[in-house]
C-alpha positions in Angstrom: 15.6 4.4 1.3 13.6 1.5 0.6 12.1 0.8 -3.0 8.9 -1.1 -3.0 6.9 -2.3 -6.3 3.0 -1.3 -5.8 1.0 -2.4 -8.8 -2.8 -1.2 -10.2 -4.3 -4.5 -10.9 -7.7 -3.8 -11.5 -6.2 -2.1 -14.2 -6.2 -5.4 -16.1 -4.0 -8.2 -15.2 -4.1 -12.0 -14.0 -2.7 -13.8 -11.5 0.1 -15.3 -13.4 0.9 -11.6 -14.6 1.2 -10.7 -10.6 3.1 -13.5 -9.6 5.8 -12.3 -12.7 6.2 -9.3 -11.2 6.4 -10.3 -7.9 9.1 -12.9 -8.8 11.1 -10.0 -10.6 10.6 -8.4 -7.5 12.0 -10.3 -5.5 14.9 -12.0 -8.0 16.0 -8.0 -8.4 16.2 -7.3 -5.3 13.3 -4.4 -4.4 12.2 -4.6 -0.7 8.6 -5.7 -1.4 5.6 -6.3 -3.5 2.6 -4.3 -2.7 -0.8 -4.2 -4.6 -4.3 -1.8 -4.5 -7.4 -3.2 -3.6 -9.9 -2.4 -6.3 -12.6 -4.4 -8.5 -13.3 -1.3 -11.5 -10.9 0.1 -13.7 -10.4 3.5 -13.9 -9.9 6.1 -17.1 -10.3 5.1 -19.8 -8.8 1.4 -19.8 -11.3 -1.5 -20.4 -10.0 -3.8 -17.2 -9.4 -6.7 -18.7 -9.4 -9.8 -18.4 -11.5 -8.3 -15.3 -10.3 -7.4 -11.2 -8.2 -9.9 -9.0 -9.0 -9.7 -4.9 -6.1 -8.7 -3.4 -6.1 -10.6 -0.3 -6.3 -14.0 -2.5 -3.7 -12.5 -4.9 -1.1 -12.1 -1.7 -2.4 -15.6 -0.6 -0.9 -16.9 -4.0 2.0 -14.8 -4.0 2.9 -15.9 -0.3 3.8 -19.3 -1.3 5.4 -18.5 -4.3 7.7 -16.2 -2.7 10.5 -16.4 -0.2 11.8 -12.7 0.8 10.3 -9.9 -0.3 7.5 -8.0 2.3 4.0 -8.6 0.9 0.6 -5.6 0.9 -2.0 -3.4 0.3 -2.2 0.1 -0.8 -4.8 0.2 0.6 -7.3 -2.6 1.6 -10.8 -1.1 1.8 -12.5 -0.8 4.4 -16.1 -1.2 3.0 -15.2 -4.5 1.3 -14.4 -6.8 4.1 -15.7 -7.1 8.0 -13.0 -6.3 10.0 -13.1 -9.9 12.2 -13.0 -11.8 8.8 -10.4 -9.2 7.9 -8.4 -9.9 10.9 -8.5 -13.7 10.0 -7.7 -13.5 5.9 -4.5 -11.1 7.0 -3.6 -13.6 10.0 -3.6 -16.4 7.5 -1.6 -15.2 4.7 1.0 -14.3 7.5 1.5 -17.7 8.2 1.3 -18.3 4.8 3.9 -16.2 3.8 6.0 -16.9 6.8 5.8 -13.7 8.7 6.2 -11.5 5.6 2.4 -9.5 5.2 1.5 -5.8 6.0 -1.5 -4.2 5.9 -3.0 -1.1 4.8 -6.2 -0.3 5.8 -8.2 2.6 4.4 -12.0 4.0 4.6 -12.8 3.2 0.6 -13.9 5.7 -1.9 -14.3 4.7 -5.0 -17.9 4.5 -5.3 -18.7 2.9 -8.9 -17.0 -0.2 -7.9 -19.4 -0.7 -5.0 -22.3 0.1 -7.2 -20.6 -2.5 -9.9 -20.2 -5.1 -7.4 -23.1 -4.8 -5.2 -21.1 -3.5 -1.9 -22.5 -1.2 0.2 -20.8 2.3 0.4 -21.7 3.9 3.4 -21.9 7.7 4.1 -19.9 7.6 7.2 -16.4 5.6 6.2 -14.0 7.2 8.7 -15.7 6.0 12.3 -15.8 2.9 10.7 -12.4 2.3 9.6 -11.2 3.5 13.4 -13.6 0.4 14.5 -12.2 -1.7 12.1 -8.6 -0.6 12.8 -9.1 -1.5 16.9 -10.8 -4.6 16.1 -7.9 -6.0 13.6 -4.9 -4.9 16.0 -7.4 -6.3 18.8 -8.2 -9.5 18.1 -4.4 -9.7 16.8 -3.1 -8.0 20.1 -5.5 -10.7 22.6 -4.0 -13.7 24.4 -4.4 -16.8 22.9 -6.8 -18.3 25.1 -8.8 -15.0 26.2 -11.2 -13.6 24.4 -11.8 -10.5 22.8 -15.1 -8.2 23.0 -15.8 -4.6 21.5 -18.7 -3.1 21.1 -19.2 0.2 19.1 -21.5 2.3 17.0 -20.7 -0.2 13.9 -19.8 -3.1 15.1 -20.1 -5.6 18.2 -17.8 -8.3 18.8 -18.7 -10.9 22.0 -16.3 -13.4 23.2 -14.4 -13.6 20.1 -11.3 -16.6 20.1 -9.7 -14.1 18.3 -7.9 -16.4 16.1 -6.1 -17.3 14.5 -2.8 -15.5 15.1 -0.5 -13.8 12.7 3.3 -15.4 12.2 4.4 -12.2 13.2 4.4 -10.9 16.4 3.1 -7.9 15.5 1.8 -7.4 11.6 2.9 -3.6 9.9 -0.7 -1.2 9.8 -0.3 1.4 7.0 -2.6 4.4 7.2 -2.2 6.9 4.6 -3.7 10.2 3.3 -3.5 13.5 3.0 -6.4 14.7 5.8 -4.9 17.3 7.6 -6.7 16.1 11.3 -8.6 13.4 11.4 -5.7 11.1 9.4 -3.1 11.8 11.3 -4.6 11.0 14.6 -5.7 7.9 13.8 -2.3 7.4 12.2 -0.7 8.5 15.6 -3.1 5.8 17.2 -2.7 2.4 14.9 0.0 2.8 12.6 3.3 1.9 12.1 3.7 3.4 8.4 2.5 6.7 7.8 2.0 6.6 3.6 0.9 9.5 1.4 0.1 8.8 -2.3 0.7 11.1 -5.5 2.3 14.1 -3.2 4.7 16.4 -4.0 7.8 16.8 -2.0 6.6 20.1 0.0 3.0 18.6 0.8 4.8 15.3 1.7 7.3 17.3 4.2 3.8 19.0 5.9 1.9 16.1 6.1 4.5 13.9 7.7 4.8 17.1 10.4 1.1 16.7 10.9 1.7 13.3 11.9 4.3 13.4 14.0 2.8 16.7 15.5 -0.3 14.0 16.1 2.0 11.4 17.5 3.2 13.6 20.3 0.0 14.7 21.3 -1.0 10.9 21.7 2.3 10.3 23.8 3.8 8.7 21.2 7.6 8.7 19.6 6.9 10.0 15.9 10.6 8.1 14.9 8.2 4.8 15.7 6.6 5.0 12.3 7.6 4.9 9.3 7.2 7.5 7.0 6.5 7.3 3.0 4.9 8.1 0.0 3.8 6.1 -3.4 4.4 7.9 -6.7 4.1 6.7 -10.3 7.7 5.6 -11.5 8.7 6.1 -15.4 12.6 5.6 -16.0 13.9 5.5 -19.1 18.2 5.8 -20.5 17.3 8.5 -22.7 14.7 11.1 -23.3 12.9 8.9 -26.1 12.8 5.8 -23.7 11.2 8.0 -21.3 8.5 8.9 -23.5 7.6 5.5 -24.5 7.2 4.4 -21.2 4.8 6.9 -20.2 2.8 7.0 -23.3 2.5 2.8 -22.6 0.4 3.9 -20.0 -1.7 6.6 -21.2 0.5 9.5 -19.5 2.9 12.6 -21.0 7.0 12.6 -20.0 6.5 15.9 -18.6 3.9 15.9 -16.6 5.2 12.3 -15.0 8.4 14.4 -14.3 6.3 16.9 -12.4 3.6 15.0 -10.6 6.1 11.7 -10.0 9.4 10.1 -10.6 10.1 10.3 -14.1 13.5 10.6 -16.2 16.6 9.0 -16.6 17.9 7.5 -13.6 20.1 10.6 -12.0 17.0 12.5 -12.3 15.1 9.7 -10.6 17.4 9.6 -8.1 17.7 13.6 -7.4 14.1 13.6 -6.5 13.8 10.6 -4.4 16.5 12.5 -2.2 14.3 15.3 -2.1 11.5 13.4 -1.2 14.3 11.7 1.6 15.0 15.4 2.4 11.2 16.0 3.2 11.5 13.4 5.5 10.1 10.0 3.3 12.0 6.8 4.5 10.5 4.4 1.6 9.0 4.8 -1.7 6.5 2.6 -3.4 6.6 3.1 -7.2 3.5 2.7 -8.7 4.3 0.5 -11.8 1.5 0.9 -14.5 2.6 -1.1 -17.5 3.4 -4.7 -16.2 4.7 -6.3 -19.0 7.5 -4.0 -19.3 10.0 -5.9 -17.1 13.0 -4.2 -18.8 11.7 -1.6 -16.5 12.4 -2.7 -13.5 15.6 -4.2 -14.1 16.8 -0.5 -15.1 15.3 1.0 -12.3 17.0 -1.9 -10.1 20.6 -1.4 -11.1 20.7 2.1 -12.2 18.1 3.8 -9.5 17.8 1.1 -6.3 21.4 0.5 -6.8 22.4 4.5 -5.8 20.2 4.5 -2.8 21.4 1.7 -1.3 
């Protein structure tokens, strides 16, 4: 079971907050550092000191890190054209040395585009396939061909397609919980299935949906990967448990029911049910990101007994 950090930055935090985590990411030994792609808080936080862009955040990170995978949960689809897309992910590949993965998603949250001026269009999910076959596209061409598509959104003629990722071929994340339109376009592009904020029993159907989807598509569902993001709130003891979550606005009990919350054994009971459901990695959505203690204990007392 792989444990990945996934952070909430437009939540409020700089760059140099990021980079802290993502160095204790690394230095304590978690698989990778993953971030959302938003510009407006949400609740009833104020934001500040104001968003970060993710793809410029990872750009950073890249060269200020040396092991741990880098990402998004998810990169929206209405904020970026898929061929400049194509190129920001390519570079921060090389940047990072072969080390970026991308998830890709339609966008939903509509007050941010209204904050920010970005168009929010009423049909997101025939666009994202677009974008999904342009990125792995242009990715997948030789160098020295070019690349042309032309669809209902956008049209592409005689691309470069350049420049190319470090890797050979850069990790797509789709994720969701659509019951038929998701998981076929899962079966199609990705190589990591990921549901967020699931319980264990709607994880175990939606991951059958997807392989179900992968067959149909000729596919091997044991190609992808298959995992889920949940909010993470360890604590030693009962009272360390509920000073976490009330740091970030949340109650101990309902944390235990709607994520991973508790002491570490009771962490580590559910991410084997989770494991049981069929879940092969875990990103733990990690609110307060001052509290470094927090990771350390969920290092050597959780990653430690799953690995």
């Amino acid at each position: 079971m792989d444990l990945r950090i996934f952070t909430e930055p437009q939540q409020g935090a700089t760059y140099d907050t990021l980079l802290t985590v993502a160095k204790a990411t690394e230095d304590l030994g978690f698989d990778a550092f993953f971030r959302s792609d938003h510009y407006l808080s949400m609740g009833s936080g104020d934001g500040m000191p104001g968003p970060t862009d993710a793809w410029i955040t990872l750009a950073g990170l890249a060269r200020e890190t040396r092991r741990i995978r880098l990402g998004t949960l998810m990169t929206a689809g209405t904020f970026r054209l898929p061929g400049v897309l194509a190129i920001q992910v390519a570079q921060v590949d090389q940047m990072s040395g072969g080390r970026v993965e991308l998830g890709l998603g339609a966008g939903w949250f509509e007050e941010e585009h209204k904050a920010y001026g970005i168009p929010f269009p009423k049909e997101k999910f025939a666009r994202l396939e677009e974008q999904l076959e342009i990125v792995t596209g242009l990715w997948a061409t030789e160098v020295g061909k070019t690349y042309d598509f032309h669809g209902s959104y956008y049209d592409l003629t005689k691309s470069p397609a350049l420049p190319k990722p470090a890797q050979s071929k850069v990790p797509v994340l789709i994720g969701g919980h659509g019951a038929k339109r998701t998981p076929r376009l899962a079966a199609r592009y990705a190589d990591e299935f990921n549901i967020p904020f699931a319980s264990v029993e709607d994880s175990a159907a939606q991951f059958q949906r997807v392989r179900d989807a992968a067959r149909e598509a000729g596919r091997d569902p044991g190609d992808l990967v298959y995992s889920n993001a949940l909010v993470v709130c360890v604590g030693r003891d009962d009272a360390e448990v509920a000073r976490r979550a009330a740091a970030i606005g949340r109650e101990a009990d309902e944390l235990r029911e709607n994520g991973l919350a508790g002491s570490p054994a009771e962490v580590v009971d559910k991410i084997g049910r989770y494991a049981e459901a069929g879940s092969q990695r875990v990103y733990l959505q990690v609110l307060d990101l001052s509290d470094l203690d927090h990771l350390e204990l969920i290092s050597s007392q959780v990653q430690s007994q799953l690995s």
